[in-house]
MOPAC internal coordinates of N, CA, C and O (Angstrom, degrees):
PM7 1SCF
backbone

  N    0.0000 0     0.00 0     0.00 0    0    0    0
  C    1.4545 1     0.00 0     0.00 0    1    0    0
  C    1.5358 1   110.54 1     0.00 0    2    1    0
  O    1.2310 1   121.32 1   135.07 1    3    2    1
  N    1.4424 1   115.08 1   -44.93 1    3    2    1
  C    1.4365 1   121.84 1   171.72 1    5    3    2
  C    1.6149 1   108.07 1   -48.54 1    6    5    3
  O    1.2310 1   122.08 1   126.60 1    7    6    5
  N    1.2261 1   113.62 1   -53.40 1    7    6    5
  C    1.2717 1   116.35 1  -159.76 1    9    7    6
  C    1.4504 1   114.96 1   -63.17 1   10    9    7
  O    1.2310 1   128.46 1   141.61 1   11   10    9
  N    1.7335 1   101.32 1   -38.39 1   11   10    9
  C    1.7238 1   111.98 1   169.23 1   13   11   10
  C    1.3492 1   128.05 1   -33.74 1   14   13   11
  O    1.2310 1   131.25 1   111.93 1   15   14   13
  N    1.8459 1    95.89 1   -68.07 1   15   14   13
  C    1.4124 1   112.45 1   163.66 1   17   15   14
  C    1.3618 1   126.33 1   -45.70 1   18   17   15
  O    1.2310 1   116.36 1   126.85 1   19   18   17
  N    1.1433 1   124.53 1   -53.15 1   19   18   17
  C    1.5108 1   129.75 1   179.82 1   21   19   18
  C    1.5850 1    96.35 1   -45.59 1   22   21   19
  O    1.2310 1   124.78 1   106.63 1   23   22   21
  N    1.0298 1   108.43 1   -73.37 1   23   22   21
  C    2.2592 1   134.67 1  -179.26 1   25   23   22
  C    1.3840 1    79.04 1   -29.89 1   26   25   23
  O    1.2310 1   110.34 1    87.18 1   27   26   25
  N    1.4263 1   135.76 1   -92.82 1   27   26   25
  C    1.1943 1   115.39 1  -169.66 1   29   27   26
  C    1.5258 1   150.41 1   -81.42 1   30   29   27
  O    1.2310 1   129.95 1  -162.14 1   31   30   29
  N    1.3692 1    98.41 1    17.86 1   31   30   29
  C    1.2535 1   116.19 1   157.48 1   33   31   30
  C    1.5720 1   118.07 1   -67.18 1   34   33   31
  O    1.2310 1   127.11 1   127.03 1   35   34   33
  N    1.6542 1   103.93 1   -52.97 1   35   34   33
  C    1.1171 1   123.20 1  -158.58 1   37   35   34
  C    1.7217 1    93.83 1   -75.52 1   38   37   35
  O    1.2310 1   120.92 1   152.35 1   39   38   37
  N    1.1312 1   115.85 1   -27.65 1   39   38   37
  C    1.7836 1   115.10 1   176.59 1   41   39   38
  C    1.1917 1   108.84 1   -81.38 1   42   41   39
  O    1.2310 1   118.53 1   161.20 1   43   42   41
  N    1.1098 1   120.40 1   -18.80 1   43   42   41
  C    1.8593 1   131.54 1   176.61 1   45   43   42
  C    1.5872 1   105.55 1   -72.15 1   46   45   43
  O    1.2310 1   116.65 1   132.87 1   47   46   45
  N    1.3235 1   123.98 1   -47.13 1   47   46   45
  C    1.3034 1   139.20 1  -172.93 1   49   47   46
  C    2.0426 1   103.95 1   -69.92 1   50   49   47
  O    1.2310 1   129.49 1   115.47 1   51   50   49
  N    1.5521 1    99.31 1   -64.53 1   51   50   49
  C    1.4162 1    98.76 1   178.54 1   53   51   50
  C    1.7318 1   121.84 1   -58.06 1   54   53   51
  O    1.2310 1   124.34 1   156.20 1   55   54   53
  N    1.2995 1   109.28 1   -23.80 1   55   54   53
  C    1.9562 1   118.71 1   173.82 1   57   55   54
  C    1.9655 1    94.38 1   -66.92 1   58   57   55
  O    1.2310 1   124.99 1   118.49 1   59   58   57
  N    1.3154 1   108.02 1   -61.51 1   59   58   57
  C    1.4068 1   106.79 1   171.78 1   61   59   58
  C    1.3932 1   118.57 1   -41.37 1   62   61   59
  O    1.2310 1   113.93 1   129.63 1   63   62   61
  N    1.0644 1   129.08 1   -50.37 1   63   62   61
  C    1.5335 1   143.64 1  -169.58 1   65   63   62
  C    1.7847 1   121.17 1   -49.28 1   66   65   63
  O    1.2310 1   141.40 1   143.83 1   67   66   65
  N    1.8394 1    76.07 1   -36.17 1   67   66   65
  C    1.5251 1   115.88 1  -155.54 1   69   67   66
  C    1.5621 1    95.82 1   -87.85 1   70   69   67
  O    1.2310 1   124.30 1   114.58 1   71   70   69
  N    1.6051 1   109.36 1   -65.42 1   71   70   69
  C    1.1730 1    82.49 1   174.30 1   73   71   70
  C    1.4775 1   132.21 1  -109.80 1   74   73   71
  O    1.2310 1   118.82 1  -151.75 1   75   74   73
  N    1.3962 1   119.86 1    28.25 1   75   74   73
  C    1.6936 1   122.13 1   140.69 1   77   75   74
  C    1.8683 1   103.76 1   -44.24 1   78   77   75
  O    1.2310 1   116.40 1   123.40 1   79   78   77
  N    1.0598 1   124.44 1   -56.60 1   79   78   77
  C    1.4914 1   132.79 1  -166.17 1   81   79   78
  C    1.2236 1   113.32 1   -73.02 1   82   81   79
  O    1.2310 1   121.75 1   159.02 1   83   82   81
  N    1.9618 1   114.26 1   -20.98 1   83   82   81
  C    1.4704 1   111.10 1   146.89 1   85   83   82
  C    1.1974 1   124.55 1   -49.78 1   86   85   83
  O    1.2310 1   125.47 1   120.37 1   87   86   85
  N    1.3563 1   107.09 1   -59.63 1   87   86   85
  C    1.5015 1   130.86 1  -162.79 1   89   87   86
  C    1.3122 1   104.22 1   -37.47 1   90   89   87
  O    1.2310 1   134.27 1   123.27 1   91   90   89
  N    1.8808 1    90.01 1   -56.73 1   91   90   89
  C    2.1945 1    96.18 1  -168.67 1   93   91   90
  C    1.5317 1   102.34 1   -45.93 1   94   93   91
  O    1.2310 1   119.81 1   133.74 1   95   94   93
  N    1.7441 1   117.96 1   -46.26 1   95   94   93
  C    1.2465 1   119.23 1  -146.00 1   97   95   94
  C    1.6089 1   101.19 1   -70.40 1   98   97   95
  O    1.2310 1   118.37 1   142.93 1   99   98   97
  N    1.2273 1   120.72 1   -37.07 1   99   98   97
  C    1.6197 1   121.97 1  -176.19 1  101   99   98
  C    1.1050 1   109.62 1   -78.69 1  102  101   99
  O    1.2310 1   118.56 1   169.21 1  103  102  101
  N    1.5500 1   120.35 1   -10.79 1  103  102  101
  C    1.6106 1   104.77 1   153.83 1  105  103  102
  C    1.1780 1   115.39 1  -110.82 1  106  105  103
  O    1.2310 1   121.40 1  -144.88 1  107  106  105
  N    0.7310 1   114.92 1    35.12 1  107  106  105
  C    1.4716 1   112.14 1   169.23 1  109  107  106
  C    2.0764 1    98.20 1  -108.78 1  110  109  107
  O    1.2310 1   123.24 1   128.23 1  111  110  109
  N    1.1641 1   111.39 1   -51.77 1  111  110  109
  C    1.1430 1   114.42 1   168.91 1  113  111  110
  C    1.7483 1   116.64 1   -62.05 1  114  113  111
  O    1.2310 1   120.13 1   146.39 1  115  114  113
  N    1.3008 1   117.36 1   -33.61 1  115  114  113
  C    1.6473 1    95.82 1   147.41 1  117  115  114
  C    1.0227 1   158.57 1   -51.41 1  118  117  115
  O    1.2310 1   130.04 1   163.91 1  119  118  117
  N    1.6390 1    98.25 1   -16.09 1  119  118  117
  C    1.1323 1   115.35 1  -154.77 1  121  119  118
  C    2.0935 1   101.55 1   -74.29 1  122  121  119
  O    1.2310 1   125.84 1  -159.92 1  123  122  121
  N    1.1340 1   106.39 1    20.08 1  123  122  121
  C    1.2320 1   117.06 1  -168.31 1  125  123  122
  C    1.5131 1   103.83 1  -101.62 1  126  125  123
  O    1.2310 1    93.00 1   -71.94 1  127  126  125
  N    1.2230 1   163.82 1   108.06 1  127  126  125
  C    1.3482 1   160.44 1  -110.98 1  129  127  126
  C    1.3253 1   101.36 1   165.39 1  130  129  127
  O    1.2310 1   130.43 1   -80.54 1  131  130  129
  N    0.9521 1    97.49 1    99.46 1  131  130  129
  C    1.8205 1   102.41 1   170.83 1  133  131  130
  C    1.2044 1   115.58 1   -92.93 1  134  133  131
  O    1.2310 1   114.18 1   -70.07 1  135  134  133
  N    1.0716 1   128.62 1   109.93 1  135  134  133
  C    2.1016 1   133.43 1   138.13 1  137  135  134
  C    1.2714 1   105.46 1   -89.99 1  138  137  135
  O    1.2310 1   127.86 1   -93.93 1  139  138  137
  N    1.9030 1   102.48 1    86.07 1  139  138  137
  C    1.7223 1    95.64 1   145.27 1  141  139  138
  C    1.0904 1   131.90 1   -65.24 1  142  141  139
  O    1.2310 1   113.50 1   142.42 1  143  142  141
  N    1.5269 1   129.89 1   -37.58 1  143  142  141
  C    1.1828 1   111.83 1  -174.17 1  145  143  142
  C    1.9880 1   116.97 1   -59.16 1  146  145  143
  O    1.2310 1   131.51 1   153.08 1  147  146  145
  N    1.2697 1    95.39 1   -26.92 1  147  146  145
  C    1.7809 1   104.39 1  -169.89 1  149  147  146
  C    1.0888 1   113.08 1   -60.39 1  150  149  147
  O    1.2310 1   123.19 1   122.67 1  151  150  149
  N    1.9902 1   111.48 1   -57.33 1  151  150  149
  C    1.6368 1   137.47 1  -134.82 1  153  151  150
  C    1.6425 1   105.11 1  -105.08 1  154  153  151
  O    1.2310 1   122.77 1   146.25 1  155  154  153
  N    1.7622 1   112.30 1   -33.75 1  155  154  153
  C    1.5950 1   106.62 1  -173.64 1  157  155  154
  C    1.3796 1   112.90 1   -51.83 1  158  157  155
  O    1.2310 1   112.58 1   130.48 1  159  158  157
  N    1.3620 1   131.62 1   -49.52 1  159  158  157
  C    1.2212 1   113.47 1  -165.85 1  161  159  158
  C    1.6080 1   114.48 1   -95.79 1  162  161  159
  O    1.2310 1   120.26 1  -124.66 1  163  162  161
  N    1.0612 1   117.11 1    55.34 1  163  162  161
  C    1.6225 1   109.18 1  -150.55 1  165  163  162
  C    1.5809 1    81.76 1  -131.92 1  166  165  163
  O    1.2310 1   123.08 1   -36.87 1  167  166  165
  N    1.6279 1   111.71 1   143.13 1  167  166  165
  C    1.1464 1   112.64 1   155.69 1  169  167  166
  C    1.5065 1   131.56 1   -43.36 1  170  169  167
  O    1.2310 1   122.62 1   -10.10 1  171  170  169
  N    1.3701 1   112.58 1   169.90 1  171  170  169
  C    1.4698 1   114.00 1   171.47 1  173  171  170
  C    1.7028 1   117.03 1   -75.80 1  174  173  171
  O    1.2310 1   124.10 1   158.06 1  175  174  173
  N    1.1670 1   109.75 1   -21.94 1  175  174  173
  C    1.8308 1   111.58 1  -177.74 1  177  175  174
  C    1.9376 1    87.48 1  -115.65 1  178  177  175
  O    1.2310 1   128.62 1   -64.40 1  179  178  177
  N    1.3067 1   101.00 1   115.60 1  179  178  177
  C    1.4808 1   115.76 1   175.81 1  181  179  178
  C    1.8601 1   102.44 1   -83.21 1  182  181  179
  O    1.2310 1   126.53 1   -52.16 1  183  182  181
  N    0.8879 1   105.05 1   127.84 1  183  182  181
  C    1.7845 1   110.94 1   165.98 1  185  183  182
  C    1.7679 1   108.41 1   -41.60 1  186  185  183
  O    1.2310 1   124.12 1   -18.04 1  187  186  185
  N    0.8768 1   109.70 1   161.96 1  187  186  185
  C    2.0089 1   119.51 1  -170.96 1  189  187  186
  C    1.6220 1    97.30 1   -70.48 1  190  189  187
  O    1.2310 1   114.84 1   142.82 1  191  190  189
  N    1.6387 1   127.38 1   -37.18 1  191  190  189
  C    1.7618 1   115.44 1  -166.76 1  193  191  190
  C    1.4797 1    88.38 1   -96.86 1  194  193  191
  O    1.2310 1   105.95 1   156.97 1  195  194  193
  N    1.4989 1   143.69 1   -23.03 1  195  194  193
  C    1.3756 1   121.21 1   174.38 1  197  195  194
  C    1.8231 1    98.27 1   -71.93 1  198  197  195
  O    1.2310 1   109.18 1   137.33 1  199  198  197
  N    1.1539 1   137.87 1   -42.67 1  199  198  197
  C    1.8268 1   122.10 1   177.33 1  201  199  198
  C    1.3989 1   122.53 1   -61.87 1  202  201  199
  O    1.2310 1   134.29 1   165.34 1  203  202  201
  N    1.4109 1    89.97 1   -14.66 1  203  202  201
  C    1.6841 1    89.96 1   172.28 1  205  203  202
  C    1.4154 1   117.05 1   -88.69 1  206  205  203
  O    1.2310 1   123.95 1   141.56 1  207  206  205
  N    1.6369 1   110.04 1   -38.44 1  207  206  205
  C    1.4758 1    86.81 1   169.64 1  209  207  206
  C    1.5641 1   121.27 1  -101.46 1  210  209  207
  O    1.2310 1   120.88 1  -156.03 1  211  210  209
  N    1.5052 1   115.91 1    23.97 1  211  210  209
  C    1.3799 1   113.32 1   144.88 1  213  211  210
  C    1.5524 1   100.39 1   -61.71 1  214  213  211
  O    1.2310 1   136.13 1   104.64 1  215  214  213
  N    1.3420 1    86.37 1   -75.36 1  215  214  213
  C    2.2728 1    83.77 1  -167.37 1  217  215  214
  C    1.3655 1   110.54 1   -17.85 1  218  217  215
  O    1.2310 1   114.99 1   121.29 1  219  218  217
  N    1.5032 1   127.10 1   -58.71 1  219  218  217
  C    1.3739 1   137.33 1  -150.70 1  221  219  218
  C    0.9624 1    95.04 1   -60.03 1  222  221  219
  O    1.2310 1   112.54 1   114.04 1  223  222  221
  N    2.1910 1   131.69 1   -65.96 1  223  222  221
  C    0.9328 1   141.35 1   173.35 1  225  223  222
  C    1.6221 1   116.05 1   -42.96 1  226  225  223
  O    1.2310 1   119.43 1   144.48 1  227  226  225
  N    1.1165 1   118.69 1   -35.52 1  227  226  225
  C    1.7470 1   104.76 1   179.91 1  229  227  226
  C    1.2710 1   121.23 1   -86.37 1  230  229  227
  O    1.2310 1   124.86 1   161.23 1  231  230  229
  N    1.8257 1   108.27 1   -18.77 1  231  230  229
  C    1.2513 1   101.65 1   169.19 1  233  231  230
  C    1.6209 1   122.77 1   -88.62 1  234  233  231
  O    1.2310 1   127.16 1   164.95 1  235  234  233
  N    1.8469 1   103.83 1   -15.05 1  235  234  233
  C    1.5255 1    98.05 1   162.19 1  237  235  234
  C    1.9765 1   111.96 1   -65.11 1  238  237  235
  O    1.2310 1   121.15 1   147.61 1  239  238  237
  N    1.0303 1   115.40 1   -32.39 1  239  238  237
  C    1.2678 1   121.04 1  -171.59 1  241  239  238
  C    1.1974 1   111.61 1   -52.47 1  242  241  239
  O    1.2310 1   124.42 1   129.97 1  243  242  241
  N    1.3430 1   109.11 1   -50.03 1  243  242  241
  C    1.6723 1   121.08 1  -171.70 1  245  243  242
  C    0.9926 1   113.58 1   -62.22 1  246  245  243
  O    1.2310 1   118.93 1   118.55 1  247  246  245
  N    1.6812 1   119.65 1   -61.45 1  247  246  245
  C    1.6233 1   122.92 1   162.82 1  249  247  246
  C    1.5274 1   124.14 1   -33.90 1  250  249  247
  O    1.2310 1   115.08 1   150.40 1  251  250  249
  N    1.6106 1   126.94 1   -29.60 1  251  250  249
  C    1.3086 1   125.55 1  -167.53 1  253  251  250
  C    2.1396 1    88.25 1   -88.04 1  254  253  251
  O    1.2310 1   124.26 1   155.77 1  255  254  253
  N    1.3991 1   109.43 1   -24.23 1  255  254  253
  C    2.0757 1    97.57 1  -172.09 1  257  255  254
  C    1.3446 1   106.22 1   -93.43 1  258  257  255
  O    1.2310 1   127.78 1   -80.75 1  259  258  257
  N    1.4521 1   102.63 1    99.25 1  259  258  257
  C    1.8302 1   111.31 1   162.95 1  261  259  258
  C    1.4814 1   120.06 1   -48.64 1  262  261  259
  O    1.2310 1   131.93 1   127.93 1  263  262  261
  N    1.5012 1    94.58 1   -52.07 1  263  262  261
  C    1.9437 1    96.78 1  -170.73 1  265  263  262
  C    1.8123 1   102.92 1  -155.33 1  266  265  263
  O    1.2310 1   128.14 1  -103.51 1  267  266  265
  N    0.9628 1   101.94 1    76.49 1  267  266  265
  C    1.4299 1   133.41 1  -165.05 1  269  267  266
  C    2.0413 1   101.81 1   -68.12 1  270  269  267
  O    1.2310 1   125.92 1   -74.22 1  271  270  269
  N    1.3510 1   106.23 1   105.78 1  271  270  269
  C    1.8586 1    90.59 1   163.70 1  273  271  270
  C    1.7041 1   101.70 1   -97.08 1  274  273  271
  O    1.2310 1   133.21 1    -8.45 1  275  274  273
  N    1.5926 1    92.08 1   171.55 1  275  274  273
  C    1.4196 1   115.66 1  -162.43 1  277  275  274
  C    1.3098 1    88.56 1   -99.94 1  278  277  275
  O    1.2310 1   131.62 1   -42.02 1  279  278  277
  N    1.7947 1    95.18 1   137.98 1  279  278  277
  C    1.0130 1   132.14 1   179.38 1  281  279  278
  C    1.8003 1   123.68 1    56.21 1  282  281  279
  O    1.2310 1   132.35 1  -153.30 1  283  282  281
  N    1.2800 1    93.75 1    26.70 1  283  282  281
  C    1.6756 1   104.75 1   170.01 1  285  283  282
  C    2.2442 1   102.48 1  -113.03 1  286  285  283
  O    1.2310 1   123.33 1   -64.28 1  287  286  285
  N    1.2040 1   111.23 1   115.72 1  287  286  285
  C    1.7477 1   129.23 1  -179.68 1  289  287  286
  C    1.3653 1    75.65 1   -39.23 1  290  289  287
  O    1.2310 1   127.33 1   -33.62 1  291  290  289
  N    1.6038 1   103.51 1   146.38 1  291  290  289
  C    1.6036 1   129.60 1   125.31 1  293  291  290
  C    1.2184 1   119.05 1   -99.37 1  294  293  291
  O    1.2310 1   110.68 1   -42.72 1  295  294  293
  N    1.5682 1   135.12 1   137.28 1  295  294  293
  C    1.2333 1   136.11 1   152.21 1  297  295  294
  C    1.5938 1   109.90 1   -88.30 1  298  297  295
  O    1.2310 1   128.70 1   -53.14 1  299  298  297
  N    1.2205 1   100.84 1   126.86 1  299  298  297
  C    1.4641 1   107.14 1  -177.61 1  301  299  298
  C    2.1738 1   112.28 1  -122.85 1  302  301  299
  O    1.2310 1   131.47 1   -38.17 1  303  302  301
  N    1.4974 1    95.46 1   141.83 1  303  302  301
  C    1.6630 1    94.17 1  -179.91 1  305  303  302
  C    1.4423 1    96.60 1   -90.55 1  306  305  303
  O    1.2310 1   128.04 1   -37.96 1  307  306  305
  N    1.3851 1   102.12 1   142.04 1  307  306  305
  C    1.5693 1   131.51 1   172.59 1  309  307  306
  C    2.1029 1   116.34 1   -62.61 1  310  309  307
  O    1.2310 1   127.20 1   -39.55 1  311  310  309
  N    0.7552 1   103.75 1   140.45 1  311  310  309
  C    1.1362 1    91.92 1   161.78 1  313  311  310
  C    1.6936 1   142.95 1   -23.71 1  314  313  311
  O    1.2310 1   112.36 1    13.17 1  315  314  313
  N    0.9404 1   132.02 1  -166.83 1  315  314  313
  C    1.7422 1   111.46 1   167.54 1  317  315  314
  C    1.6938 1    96.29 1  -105.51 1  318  317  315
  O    1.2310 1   124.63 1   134.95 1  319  318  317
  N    1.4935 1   108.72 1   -45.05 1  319  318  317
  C    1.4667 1   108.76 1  -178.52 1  321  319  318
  C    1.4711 1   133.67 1   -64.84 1  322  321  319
  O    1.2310 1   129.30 1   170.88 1  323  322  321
  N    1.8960 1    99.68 1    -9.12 1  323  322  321
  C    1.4940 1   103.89 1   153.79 1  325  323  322
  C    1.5875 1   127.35 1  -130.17 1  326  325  323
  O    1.2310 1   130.57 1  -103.23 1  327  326  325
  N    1.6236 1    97.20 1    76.77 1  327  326  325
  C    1.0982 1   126.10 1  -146.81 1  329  327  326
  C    2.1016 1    81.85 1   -77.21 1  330  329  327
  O    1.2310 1   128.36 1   -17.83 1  331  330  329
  N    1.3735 1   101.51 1   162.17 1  331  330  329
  C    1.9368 1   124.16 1  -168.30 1  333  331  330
  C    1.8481 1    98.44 1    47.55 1  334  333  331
  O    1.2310 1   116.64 1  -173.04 1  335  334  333
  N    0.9469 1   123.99 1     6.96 1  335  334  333
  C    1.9562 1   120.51 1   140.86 1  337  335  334
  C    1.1879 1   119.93 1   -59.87 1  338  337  335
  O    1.2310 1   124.58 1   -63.82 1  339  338  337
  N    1.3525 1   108.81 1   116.18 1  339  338  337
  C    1.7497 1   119.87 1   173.94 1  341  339  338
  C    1.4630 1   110.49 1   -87.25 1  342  341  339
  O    1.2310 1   121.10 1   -28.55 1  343  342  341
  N    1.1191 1   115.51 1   151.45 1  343  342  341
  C    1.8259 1   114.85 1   168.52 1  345  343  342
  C    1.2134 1   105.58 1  -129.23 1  346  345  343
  O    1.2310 1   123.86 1   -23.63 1  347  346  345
  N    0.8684 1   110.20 1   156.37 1  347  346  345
  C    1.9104 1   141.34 1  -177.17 1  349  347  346
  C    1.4051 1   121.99 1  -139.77 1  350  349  347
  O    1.2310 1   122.42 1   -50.30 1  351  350  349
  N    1.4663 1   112.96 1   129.70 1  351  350  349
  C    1.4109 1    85.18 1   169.58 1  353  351  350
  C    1.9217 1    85.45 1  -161.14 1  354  353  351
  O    1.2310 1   132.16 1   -23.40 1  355  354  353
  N    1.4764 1    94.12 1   156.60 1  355  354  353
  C    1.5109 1   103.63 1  -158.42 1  357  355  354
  C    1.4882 1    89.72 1  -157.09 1  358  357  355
  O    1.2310 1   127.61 1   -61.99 1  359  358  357
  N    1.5385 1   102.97 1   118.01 1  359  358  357
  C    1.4814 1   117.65 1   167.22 1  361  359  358
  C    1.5405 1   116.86 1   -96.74 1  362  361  359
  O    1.2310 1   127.46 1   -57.49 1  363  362  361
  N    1.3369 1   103.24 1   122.51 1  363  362  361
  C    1.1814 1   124.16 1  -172.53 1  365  363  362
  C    1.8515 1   116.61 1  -116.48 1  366  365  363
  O    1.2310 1   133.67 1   -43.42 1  367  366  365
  N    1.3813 1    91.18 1   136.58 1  367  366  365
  C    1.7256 1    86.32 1  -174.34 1  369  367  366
  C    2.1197 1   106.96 1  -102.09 1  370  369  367
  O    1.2310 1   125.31 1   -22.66 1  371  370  369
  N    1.2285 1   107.41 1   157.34 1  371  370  369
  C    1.3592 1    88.18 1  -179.11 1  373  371  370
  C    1.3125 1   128.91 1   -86.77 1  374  373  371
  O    1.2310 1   115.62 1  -177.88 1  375  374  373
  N    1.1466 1   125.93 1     2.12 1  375  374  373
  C    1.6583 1   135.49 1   161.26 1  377  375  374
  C    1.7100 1   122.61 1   -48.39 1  378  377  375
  O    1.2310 1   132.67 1   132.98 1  379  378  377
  N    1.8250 1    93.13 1   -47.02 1  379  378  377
  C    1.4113 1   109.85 1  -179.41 1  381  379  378
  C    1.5956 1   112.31 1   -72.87 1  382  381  379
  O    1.2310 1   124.79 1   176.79 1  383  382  381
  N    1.2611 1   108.42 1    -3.21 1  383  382  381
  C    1.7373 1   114.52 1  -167.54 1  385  383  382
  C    1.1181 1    94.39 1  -102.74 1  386  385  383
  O    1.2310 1   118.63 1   121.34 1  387  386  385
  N    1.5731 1   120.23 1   -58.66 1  387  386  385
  C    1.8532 1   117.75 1  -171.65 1  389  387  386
  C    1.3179 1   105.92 1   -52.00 1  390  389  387
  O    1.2310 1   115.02 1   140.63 1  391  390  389
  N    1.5648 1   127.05 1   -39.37 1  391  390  389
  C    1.2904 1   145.54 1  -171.56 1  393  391  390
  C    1.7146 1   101.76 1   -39.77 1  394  393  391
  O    1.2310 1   130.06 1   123.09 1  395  394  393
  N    1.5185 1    98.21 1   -56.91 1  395  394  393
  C    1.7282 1   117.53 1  -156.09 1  397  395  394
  C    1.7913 1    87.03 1   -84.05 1  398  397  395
  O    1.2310 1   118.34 1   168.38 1  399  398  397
  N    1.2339 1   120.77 1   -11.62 1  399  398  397
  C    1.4553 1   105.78 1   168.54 1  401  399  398
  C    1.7310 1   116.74 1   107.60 1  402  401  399
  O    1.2310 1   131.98 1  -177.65 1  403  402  401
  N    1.5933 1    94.46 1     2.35 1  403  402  401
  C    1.8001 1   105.04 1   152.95 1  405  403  402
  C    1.1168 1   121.54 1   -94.34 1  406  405  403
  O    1.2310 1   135.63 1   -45.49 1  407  406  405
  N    1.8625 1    87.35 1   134.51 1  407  406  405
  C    1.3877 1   100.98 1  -162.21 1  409  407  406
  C    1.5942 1   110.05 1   -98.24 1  410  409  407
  O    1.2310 1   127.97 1   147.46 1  411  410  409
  N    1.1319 1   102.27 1   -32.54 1  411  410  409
  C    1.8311 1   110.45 1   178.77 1  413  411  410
  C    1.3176 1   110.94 1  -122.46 1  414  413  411
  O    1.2310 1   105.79 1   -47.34 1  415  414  413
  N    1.1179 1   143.96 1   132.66 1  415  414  413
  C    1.3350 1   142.75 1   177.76 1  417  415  414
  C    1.5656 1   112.04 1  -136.50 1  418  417  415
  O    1.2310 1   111.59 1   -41.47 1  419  418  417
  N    1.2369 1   133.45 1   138.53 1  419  418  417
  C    1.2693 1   141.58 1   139.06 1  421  419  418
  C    1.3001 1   132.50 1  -104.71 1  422  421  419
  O    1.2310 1   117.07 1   106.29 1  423  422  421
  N    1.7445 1   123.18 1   -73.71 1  423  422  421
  C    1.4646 1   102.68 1   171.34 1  425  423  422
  C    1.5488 1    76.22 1  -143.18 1  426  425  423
  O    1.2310 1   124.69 1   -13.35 1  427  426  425
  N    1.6944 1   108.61 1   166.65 1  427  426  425
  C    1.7240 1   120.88 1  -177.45 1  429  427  426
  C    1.5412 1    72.24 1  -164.09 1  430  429  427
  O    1.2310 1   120.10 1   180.00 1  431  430  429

């Protein structure tokens, strides 16, 4: 009987393990957040108050996707205080990117 419990303790712990190490991976693959309307025409080195309110915006973004599939748009509402701001957000995995012929990616 001891031994059961332990067995499924220890399978209780590794499912946890398992998916904490999901978790990282789907955000890490979120971490992809598109604002076209904001980001297309924008240089490659963004000024210090446009990264901040990317950040703000991707981390409001993230908070609004419970269980997000890849490569299906989110439309997301903006804050109230940055009211006619659109959000977007589109999870992308990196297989499907090397595929299309990107080779390095960080955020766009």
């Amino acid at each position: 009987m001891i031994s059961m419990v332990s067995r499924l303790q220890e399978q209780y712990r590794y499912g946890g393990l398992r998916h904490q190490r999901q978790m990282r991976l789907e955000k890490l693959e979120e971490a992809f957040v598109l604002l076209l309307a904001e980001l297309l025409g924008h240089r490659a080195q963004l000024p210090n108050s446009e990264h901040k309110l990317v950040a703000f915006l991707q981390d409001y973004a993230y908070k609004a996707l419970v269980c997000p599939k890849t490569g299906l748009p989110y439309a997301g509402d903006a804050p109230s205080d940055l009211n006619g701001t659109k959000i977007a957000t589109l999870r992308l995995s990196s297989g499907s990117l090397r595929r299309k012929g990107v080779r390095m990616y960080k955020e766009f």
